[in-house]
C-alpha positions as CSV (number, residue, x, y, z in Angstrom):
1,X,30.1,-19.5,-6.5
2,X,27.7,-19.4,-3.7
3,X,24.2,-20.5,-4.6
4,X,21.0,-18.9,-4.1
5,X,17.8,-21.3,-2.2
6,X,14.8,-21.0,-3.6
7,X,14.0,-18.5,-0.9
8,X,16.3,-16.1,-1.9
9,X,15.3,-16.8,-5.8
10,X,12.0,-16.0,-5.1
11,X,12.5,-13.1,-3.6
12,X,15.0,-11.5,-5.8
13,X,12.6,-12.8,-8.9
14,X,10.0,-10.9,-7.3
15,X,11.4,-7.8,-6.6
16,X,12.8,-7.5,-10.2
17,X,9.1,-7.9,-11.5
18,X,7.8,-5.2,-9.0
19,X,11.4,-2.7,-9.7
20,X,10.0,-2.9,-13.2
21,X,6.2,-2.2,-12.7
22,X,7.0,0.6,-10.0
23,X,9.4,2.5,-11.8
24,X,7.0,3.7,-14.1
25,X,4.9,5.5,-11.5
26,X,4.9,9.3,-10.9
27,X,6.3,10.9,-7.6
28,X,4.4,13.8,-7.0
29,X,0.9,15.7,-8.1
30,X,-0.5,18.7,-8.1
31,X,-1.7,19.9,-4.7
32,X,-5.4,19.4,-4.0
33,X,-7.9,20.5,-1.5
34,X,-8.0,19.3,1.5
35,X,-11.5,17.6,0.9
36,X,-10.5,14.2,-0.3
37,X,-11.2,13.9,-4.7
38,X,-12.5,10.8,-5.9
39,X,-10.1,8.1,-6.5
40,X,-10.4,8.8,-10.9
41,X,-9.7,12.4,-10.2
42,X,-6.9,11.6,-8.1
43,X,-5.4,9.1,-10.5
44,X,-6.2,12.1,-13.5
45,X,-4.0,14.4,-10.8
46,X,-1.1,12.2,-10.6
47,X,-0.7,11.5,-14.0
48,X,-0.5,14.8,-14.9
49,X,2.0,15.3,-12.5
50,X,3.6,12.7,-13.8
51,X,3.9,13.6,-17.4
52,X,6.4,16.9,-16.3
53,X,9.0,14.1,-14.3
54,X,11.9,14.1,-16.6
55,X,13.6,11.6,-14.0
56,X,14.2,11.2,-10.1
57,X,16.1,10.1,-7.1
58,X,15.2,8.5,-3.9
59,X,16.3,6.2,-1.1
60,X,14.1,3.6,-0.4
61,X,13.5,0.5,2.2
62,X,11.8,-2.7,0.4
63,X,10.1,-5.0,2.6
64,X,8.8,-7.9,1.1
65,X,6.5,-10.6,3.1
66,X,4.5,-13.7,2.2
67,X,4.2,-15.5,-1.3
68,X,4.6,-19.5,-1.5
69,X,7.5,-20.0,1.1
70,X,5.9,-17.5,3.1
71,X,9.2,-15.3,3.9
72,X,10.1,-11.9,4.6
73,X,13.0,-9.6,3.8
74,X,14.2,-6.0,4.6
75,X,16.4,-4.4,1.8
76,X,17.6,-0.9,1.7
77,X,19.3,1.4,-1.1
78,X,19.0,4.4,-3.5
79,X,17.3,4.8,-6.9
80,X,17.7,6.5,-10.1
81,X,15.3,6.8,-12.7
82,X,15.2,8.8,-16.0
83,X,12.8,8.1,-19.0
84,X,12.1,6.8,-21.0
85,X,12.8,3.3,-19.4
86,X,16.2,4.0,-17.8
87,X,16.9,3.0,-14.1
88,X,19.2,2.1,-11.2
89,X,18.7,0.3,-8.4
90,X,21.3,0.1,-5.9
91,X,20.6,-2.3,-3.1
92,X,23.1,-1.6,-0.3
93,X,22.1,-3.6,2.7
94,X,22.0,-6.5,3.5
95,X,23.5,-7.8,0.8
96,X,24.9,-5.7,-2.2
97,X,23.1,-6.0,-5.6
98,X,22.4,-3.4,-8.6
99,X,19.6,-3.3,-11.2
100,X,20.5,-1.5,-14.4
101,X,18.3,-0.6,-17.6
102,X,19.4,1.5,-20.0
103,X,16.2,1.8,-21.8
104,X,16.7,-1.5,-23.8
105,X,18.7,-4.0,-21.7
106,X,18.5,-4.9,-18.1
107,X,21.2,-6.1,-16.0
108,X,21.3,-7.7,-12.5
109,X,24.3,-7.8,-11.1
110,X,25.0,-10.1,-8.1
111,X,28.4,-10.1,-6.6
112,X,28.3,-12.6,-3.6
113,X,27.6,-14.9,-6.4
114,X,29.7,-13.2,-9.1
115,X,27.2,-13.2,-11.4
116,X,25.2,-11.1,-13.9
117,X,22.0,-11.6,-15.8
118,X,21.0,-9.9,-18.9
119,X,17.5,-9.6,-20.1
120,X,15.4,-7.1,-22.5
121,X,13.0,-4.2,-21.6
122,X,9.9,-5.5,-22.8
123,X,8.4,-3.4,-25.6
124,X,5.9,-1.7,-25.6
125,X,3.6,-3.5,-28.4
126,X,4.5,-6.8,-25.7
127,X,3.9,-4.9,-22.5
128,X,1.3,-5.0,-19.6
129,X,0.3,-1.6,-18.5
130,X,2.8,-1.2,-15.6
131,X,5.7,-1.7,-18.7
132,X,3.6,1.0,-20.9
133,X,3.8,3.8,-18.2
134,X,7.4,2.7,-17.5
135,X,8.0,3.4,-21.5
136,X,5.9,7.0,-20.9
137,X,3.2,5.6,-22.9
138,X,0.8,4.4,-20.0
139,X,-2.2,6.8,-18.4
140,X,-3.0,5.9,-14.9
141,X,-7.0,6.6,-15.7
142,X,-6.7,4.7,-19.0
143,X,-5.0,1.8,-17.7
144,X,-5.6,1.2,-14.5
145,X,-8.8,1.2,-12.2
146,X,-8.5,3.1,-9.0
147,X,-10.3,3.0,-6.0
148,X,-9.2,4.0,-2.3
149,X,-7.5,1.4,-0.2
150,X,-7.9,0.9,3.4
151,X,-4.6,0.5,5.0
152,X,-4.3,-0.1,9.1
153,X,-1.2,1.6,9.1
154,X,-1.9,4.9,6.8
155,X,-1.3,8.3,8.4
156,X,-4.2,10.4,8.6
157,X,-1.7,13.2,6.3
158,X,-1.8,10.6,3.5
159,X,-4.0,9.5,0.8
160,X,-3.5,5.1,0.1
161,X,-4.6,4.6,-4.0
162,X,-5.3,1.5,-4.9
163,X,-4.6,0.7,-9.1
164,X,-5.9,-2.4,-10.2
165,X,-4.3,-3.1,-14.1
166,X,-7.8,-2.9,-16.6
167,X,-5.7,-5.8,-18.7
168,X,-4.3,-8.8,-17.1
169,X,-0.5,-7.8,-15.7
170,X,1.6,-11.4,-15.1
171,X,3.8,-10.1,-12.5
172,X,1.4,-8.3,-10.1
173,X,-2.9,-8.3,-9.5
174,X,-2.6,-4.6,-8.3
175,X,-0.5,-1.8,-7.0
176,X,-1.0,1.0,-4.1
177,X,0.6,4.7,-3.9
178,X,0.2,6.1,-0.2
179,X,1.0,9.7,-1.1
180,X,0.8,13.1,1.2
181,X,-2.7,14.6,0.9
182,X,-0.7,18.4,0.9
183,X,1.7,18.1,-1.8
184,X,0.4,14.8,-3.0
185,X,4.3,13.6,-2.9
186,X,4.9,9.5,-2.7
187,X,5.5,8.1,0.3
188,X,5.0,4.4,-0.6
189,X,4.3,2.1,-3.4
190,X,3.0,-1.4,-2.1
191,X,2.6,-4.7,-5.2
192,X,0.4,-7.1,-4.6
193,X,1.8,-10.4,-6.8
194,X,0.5,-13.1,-7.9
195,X,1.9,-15.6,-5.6
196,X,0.2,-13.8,-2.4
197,X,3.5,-11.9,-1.7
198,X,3.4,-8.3,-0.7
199,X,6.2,-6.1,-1.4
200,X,6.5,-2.3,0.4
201,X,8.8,0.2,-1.2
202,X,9.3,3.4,1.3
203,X,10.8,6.3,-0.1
204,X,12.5,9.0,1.3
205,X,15.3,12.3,-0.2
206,X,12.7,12.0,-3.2
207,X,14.3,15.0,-6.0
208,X,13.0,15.1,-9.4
209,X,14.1,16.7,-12.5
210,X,17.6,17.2,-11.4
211,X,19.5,16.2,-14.6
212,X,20.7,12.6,-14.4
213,X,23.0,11.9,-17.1
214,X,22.4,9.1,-19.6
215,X,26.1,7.7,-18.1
216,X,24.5,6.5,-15.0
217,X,22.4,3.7,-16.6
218,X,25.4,2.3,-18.5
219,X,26.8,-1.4,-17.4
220,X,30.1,-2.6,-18.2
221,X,29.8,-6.4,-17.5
222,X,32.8,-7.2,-14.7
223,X,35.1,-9.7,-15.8
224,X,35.8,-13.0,-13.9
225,X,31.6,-13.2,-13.3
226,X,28.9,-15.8,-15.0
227,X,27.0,-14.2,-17.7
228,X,23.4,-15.8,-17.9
229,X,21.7,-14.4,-21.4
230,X,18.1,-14.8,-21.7
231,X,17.1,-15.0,-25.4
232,X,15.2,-11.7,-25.9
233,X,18.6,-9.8,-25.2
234,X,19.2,-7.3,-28.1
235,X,22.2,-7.9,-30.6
């Protein structure tokens, strides 16, 4: 079995924390005028939204850069999330991984290393407020504090909302949706962790409420692999 440096640790660590605190986060809003609202009223537009998203698919790029080794890394795949709490993250290139939740359990499966890891959805009397809007129980006015960002790159078709977590969130210090200013659909979600690491998630094929069955967040643990078990795992 091959394995991992602490680079690659890091980053997969990472991008497991952020996986969990941006699959909460709603996909499109309500289409607003083209005057631009105040960041609240924004947030209050998204949730809404949000609240009619049975589940979605997308393909996305994740970029992450920086935190304590200072590295960067450029992963691409597809996504599939259905609440409350299921998801799938299917990482494609450059190196094949999958993220699984089924609305209790979570498993990472590596198979260059052929190895899974199992570990429990935190619940929700336990959870920071990314985990509460990922369990449908989290309000993006309630629980966060937005406030426009300023990002060099951001088209001048998009709107860049900063969320900064009103209760301290261990895995991340605050999280930005770039979304069209038309149709108000997501573009990006950027995490800001705590280690100074920035990760990027770009999406793109973004289709909601399109039925995904419940069989697509099932795992059947391969056989011939190392099963790590972290002790919250439910019986």
């Amino acid at each position: 079995m091959r394995t991992r440096s602490p680079r690659e640790t890091a980053r997969l660590a990472g991008g497991l924390l952020t996986l969990v605190a941006m699959t909460s986060l709603p996909l499109v809003a309500q289409a607003q005028a083209q005057t631009r609202p105040d960041a609240t009223t924004l947030a209050a537009s998204l949730q809404q939204r949000y609240d009619r998203v049975r589940d979605f698919s997308a393909d996305f790029e994740h970029v992450y850069e920086g935190g304590a080794l200072r590295m960067q890394a450029t992963e691409r795949g597809t996504v599939l999330i259905k609440k409350p709490g299921q998801m799938r993250w299917q990482y494609d290139a450059p190196e094949d991984k999958l993220f699984v939740s089924d609305g209790r359990t979570i498993y990472a499966h590596f198979p260059a290393d052929s190895q899974v890891t199992v570990s429990a959805m935190p619940q929700a009397d336990e959870a920071s407020a990314a985990v509460l809007l990922l369990t449908g129980k989290g309000d993006l006015v309630r629980d966060f504090r937005a406030a426009y960002a300023d990002l060099p790159d951001l088209a001048p078709e998009s709107y860049a909302l900063r969320l900064e977590p009103r209760s301290s969130a261990p895995e991340y210090e605050a999280l930005t949706l770039v979304v069209d200013r038309d149709g108000l659909a997501l573009q990006q979600l950027i995490s800001n962790d705590r280690q100074g690491g920035t990760s990027t998630f770009r999406f793109s094929n973004l289709r909601e409420n399109i039925g995904i069955a419940d069989s697509r967040f099932a795992f059947t643990i391969p056989a011939d692999v190392e099963v790590i078990r972290h002790d919250d795992v439910p019986n």
